[in-house]
C-alpha positions as CSV (number, residue, x, y, z in Angstrom):
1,X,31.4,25.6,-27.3
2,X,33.2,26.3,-23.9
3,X,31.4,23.5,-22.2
4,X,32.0,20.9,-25.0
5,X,36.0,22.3,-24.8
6,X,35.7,21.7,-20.7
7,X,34.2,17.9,-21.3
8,X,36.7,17.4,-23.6
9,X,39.3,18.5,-21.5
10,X,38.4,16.9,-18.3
11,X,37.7,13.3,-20.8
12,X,41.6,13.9,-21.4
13,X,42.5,13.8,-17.9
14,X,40.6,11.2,-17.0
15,X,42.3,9.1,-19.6
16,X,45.5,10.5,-18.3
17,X,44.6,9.4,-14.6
18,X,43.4,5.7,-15.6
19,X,45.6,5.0,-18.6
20,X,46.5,1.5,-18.8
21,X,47.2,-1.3,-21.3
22,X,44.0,-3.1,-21.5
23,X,42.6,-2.5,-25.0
24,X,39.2,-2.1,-23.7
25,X,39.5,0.9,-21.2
26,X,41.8,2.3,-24.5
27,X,38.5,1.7,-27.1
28,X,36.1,3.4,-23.9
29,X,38.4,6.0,-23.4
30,X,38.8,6.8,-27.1
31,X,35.2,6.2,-28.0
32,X,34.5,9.1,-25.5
33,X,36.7,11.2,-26.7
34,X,36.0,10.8,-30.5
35,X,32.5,11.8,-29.9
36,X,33.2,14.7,-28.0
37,X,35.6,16.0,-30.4
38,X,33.6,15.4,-33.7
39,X,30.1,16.5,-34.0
40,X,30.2,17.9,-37.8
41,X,30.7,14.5,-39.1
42,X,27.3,13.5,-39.4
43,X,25.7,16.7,-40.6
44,X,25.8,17.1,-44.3
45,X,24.3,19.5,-46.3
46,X,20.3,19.3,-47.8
47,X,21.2,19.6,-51.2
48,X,24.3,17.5,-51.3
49,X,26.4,17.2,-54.6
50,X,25.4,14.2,-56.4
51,X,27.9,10.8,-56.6
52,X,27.7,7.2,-57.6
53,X,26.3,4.7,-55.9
54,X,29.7,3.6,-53.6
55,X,31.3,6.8,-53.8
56,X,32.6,8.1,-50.7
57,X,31.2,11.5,-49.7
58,X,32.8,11.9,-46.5
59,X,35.2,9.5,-44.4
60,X,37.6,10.2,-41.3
61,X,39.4,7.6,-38.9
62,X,38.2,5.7,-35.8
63,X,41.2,5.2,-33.3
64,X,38.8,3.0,-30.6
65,X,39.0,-0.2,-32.5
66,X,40.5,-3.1,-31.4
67,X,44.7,-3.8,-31.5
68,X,45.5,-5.6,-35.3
69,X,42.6,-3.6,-36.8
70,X,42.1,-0.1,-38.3
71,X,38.1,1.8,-39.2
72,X,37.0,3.8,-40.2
73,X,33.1,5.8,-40.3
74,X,32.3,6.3,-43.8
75,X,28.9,8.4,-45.3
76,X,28.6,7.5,-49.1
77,X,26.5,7.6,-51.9
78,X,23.8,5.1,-52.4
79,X,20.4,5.0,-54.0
80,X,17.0,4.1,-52.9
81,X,13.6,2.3,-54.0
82,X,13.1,4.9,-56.5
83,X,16.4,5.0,-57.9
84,X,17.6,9.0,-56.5
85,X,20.8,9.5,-54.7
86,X,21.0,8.9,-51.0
87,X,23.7,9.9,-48.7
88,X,24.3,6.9,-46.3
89,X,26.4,6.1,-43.0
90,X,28.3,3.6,-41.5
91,X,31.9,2.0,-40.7
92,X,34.7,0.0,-42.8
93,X,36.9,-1.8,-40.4
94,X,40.2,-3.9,-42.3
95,X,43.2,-6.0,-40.6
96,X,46.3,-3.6,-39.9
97,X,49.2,-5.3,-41.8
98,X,49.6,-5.3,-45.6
99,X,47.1,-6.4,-47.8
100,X,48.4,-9.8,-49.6
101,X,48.6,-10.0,-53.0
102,X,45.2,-9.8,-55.2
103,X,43.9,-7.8,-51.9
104,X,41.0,-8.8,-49.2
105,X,37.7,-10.2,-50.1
106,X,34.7,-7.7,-48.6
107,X,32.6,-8.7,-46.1
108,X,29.3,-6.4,-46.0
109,X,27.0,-6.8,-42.7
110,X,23.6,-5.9,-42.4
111,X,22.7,-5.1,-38.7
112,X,19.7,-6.8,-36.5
113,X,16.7,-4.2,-35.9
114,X,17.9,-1.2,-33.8
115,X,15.1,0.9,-34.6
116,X,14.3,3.1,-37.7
117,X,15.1,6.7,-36.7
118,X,17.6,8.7,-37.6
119,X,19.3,8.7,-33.8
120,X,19.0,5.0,-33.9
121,X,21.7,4.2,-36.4
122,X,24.8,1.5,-35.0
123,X,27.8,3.8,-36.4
124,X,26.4,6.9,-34.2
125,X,26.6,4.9,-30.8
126,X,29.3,5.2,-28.2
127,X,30.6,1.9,-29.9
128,X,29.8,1.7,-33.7
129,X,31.5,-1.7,-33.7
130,X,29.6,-3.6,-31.3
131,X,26.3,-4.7,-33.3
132,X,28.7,-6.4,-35.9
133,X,28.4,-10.1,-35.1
134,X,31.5,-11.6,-35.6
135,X,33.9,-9.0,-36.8
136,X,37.1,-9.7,-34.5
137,X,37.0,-13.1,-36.0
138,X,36.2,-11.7,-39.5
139,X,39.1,-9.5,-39.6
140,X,41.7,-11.7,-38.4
141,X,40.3,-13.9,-41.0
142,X,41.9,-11.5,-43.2
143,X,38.8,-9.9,-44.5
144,X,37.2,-6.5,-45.1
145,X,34.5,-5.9,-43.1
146,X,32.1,-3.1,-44.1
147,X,28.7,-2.0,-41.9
148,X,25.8,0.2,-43.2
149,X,23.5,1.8,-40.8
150,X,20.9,1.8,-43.8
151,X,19.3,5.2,-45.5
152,X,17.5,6.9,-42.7
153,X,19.2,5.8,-40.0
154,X,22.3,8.6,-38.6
155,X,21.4,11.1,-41.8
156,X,18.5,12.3,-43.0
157,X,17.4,10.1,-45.5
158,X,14.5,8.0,-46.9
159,X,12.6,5.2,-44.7
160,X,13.9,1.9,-45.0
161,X,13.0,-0.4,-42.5
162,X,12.1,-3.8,-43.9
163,X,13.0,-2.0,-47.5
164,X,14.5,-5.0,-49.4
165,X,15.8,-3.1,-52.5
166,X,17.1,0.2,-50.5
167,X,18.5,-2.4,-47.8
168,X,20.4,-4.0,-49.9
169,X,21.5,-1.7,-52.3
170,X,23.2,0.1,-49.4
171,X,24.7,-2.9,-48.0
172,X,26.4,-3.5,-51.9
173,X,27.1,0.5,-51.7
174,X,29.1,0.1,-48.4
175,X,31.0,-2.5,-50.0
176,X,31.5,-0.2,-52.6
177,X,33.0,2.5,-50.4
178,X,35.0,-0.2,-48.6
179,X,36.7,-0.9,-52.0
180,X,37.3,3.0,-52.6
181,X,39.3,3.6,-48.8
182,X,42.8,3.6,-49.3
183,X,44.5,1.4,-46.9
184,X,41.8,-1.2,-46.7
185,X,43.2,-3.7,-49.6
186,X,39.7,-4.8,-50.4
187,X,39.3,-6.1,-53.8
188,X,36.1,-7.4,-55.6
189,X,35.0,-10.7,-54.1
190,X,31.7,-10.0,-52.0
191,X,30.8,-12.1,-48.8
192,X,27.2,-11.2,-47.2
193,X,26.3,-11.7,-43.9
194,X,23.3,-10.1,-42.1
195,X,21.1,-11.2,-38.8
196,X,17.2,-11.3,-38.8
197,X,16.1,-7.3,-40.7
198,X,20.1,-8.1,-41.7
199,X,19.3,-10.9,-43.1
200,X,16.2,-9.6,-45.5
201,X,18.9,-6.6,-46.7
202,X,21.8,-9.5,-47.2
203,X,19.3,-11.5,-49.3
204,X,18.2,-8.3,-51.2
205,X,21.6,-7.7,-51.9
206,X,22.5,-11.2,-53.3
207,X,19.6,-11.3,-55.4
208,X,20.6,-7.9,-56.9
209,X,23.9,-7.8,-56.7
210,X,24.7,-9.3,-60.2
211,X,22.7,-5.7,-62.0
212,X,22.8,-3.4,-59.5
213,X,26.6,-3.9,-58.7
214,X,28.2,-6.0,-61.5
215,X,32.1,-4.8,-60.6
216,X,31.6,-7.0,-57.6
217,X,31.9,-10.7,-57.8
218,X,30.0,-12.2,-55.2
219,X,31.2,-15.2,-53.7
220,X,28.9,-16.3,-50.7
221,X,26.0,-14.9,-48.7
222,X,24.9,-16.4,-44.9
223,X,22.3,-15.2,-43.0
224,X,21.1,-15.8,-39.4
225,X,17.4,-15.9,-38.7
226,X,16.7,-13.6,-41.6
227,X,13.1,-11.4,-41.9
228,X,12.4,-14.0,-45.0
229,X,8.4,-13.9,-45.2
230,X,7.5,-10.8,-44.0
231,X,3.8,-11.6,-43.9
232,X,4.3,-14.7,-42.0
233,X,6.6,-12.3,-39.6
234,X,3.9,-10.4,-38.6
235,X,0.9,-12.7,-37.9
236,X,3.4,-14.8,-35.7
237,X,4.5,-11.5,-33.7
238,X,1.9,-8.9,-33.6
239,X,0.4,-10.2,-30.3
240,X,3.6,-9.8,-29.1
241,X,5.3,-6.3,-27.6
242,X,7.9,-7.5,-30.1
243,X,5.9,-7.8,-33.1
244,X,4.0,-4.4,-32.3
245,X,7.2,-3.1,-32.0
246,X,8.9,-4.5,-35.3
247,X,5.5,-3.6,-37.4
248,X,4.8,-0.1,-35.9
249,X,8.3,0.1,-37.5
250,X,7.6,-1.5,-40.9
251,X,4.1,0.2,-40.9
252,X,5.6,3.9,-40.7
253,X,8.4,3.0,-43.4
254,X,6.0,1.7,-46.0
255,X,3.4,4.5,-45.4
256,X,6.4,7.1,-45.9
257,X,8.2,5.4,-48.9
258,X,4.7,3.8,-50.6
259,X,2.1,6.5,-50.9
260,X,3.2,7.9,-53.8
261,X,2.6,4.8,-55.6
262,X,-0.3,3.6,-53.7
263,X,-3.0,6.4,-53.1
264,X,-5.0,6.4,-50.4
265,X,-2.4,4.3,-48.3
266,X,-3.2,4.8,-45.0
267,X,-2.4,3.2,-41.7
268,X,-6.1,3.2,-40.3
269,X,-6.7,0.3,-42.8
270,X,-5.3,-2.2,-41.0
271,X,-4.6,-0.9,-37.2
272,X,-7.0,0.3,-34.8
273,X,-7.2,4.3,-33.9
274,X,-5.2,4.1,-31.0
275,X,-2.9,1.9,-32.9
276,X,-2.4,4.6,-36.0
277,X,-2.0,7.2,-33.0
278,X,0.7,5.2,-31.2
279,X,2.3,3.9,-34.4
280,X,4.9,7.5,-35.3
281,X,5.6,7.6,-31.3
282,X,6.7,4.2,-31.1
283,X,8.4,4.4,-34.8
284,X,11.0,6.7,-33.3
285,X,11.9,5.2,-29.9
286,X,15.5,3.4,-30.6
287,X,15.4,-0.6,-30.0
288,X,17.7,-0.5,-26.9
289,X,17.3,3.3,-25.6
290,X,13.8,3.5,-26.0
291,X,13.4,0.0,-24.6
292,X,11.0,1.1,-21.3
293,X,8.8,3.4,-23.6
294,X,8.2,0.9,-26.4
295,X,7.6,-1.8,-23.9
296,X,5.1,0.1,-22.3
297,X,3.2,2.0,-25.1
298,X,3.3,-1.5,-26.8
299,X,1.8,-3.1,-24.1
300,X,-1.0,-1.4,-23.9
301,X,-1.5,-2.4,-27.1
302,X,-1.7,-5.8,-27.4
303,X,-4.8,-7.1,-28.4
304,X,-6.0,-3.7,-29.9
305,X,-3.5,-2.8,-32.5
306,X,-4.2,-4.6,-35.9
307,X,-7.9,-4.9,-37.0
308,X,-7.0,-6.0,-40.3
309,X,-4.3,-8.7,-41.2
310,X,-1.9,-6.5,-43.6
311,X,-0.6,-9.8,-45.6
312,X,-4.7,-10.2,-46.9
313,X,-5.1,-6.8,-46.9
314,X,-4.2,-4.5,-50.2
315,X,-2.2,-2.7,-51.1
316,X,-0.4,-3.7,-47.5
317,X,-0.4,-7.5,-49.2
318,X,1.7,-6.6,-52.7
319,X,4.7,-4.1,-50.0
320,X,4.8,-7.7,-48.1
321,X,5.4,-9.8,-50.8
322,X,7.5,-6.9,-52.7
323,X,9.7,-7.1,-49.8
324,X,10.0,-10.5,-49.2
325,X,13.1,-12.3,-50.7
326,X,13.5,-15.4,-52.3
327,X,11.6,-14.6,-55.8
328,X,14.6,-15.3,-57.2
329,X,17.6,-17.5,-57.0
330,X,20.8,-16.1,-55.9
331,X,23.5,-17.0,-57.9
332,X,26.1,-18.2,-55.3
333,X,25.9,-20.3,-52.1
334,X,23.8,-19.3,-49.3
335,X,24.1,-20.4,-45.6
336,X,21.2,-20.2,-43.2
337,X,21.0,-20.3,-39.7
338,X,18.1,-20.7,-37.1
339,X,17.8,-21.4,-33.5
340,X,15.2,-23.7,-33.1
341,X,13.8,-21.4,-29.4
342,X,13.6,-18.3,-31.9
343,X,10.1,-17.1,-30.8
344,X,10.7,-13.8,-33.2
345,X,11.5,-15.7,-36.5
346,X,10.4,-18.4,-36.3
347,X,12.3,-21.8,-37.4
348,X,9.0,-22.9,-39.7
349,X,9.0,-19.7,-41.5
350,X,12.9,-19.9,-42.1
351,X,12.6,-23.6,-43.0
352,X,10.0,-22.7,-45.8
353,X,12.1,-20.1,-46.9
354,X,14.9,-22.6,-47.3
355,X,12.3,-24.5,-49.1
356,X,11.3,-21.8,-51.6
357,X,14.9,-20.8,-52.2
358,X,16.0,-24.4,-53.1
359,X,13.6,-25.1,-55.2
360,X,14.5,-22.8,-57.5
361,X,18.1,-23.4,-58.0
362,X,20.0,-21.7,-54.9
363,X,22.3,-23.7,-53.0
364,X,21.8,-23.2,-49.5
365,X,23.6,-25.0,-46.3
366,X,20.8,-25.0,-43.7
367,X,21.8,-24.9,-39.8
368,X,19.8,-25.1,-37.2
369,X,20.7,-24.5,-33.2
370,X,19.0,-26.2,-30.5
371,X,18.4,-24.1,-27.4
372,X,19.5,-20.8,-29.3
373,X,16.8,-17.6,-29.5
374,X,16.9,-14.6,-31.8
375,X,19.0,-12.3,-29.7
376,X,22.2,-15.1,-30.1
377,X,21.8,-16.8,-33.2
378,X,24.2,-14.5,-35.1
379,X,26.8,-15.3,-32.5
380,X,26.3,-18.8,-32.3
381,X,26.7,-19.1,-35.7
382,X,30.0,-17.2,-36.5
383,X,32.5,-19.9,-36.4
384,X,30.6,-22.1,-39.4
385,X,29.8,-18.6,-41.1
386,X,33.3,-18.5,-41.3
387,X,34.3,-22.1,-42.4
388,X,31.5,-21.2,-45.0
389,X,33.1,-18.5,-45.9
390,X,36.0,-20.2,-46.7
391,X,34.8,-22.7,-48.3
392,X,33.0,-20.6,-50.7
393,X,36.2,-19.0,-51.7
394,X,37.6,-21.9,-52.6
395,X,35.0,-23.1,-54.7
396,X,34.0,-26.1,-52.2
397,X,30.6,-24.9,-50.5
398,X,28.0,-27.6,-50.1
399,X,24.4,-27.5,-50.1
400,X,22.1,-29.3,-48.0
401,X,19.1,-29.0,-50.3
């Protein structure tokens, strides 16, 4: 206690010292202090009091956003594959003016891979706002912008890496909560926008957004680079540090959440012994913190870490394809974007995605970016994710199918 009081004291004067008007040294400055001053936020009780899905269970203030905008970090109520309450994490950030009449239209974002443990969870980090692709544009847009960190991820929680239906049910949840903050203005129109294991929980979330949240209206979804054939996903990567990395992930998840349903699930039928051994280390090293350690344990890896290829290989096969999206058509326009020098997802699995999708009955406006990888797509995209956005709105989306 006396040495978290002397840190925070000595943050103050250091703020004090090297105060000056540049918005960026203020959100530094103010991200330091907020997470010296509040480490209770995040630790809620085992047997938390129950709430529906969207309700807030906790929320408090985030002063180190940028000028024009107000956040918040929110943990709400969601649920997960098997339907029980989940308490779930993340930030709400709105324009800071007056809402205009009929309110703001909600943006929910689903966030790249940063891992899958619980210390590896985008609202926790020194700057919750930074893995949000596009948000200073998205706000001044006018919109509400709402960010899960997924269940599992900053609270104790169920797996969900590569999850589609506990995904996206917490990305329609955060919208949820969004709605439920006074002084946000959001009303009921839903915009979805995720980037590549973003993308998989935005396309869950259109898909079920009409049952699973039926007070929302949603207007548009866009993705960039989405995790859209799981399967495919992992035979292009897994000779890759990358692909060990993302499926040592997926692999821990689906052993955790699926076991109960499938008996007998066990890693050692489809990766090698040192793989299954490696598999729970590497499953809680963080994307960007852990970056040396996976790189290195994955390393050693390649070559000898699948044995068996889990899309041929049961019950591994039917989690794939139960995870996959596009079984169904999503009931509003959908924009897609790939950079044609993705080496992660590749731009023939998204184009027979885009293929699948229109063919039975969603609209889709397909993009593609030449010279653009995985890491930038997101970005790249961002200004015709917002014309889509728009257009959407006012009922003049078009489809390239």
């Amino acid at each position: 206690m006396h040495r978290r009081f002397f840190a925070l004291q000595a943050v103050v004067v250091a703020v004090a010292v090297l105060a000056c008007t540049s918005s960026i040294d203020r959100r530094i400055t103010e991200s330091i202090v907020e997470e010296a001053g509040d480490p209770g936020f995040m630790t809620v009780p085992t047997h938390p009091p129950p709430g529906a899905p969207g309700e807030i269970f906790r929320s408090e203030s985030i002063s180190s956003i940028g000028d024009g905008m107000r956040a918040w970090r929110v943990i709400y109520h969601s649920r997960d594959l098997d339907g029980a309450d989940v308490l779930v994490s993340g930030v709400v950030v709105a324009p800071d003016a007056p809402a205009p009449p009929g309110g703001r239209p909600v943006v929910s974002w689903g966030h790249p891979t940063t891992g899958a443990a619980i210390h590896c969870a985008p609202s926790t980090s020194i700057d919750p706002f930074d893995l949000i692709e596009g948000l200073d544009d998205l706000v001044r847009a006018g919109y509400v912008v709402a960010a899960t960190d997924y269940p599992g991820m900053g609270l104790p929680g169920p797996a969900a890496y590569l999850i589609g239906e506990t995904e996206g049910n917490s990305v329609l949840d955060a919208a949820r909560a969004a709605r439920a903050l006074p002084g946000t203005g959001a009303n009921e129109q839903l915009l979805l926008w995720g980037h590549s294991q973003g993308g998989q929980a935005a396309l869950f979330a259109a898909q079920d957004a009409a049952d699973y949240a039926p007070e929302l209206r949603l207007v548009a979804a866009a993705v960039a680079a989405p995790a859209a054939d799981l399967a495919a996903l992992l035979r292009d990567d897994i000779g890759t540090v990358s692909g060990i990395t993302i499926g040592s992930y997926a692999f821990a998840a689906y052993e955790s959440v699926y076991r109960d349903r499938y008996p007998g699930l066990s890693l050692d039928s489809i990766l090698s012994p040192e793989g299954v051994r490696q598999t729970k280390v590497l499953a809680g090293l963080c994307l960007l913190s852990g970056h040396t350690e996976l790189h290195a344990i994955a390393g050693r890896l390649l070559g000898d870490y699948v044995v068996h290829d889990p899309g041929t290989t049961e019950p591994w096969a039917t989690m794939l394809r139960e995870n996959t999206p596009g079984a169904t058509s999503i009931p509003a326009p959908l924009f897609v974007a790939q950079g044609l020098s993705d080496t992660l997802v590749h731009p023939t699995a998204t184009a027979a995605f885009v293929r699948t999708v229109c063919a039975i009955g969603t609209r889709v406006d397909s993009r593609t970016y030449p010279g653009t990888g995985h890491g930038l797509i997101a970005l790249k995209a961002v200004p015709e994710v917002l014309d889509f956005f728009h257009a959407a709105l006012a009922g003049t989306a078009t489809s390239t199918c």
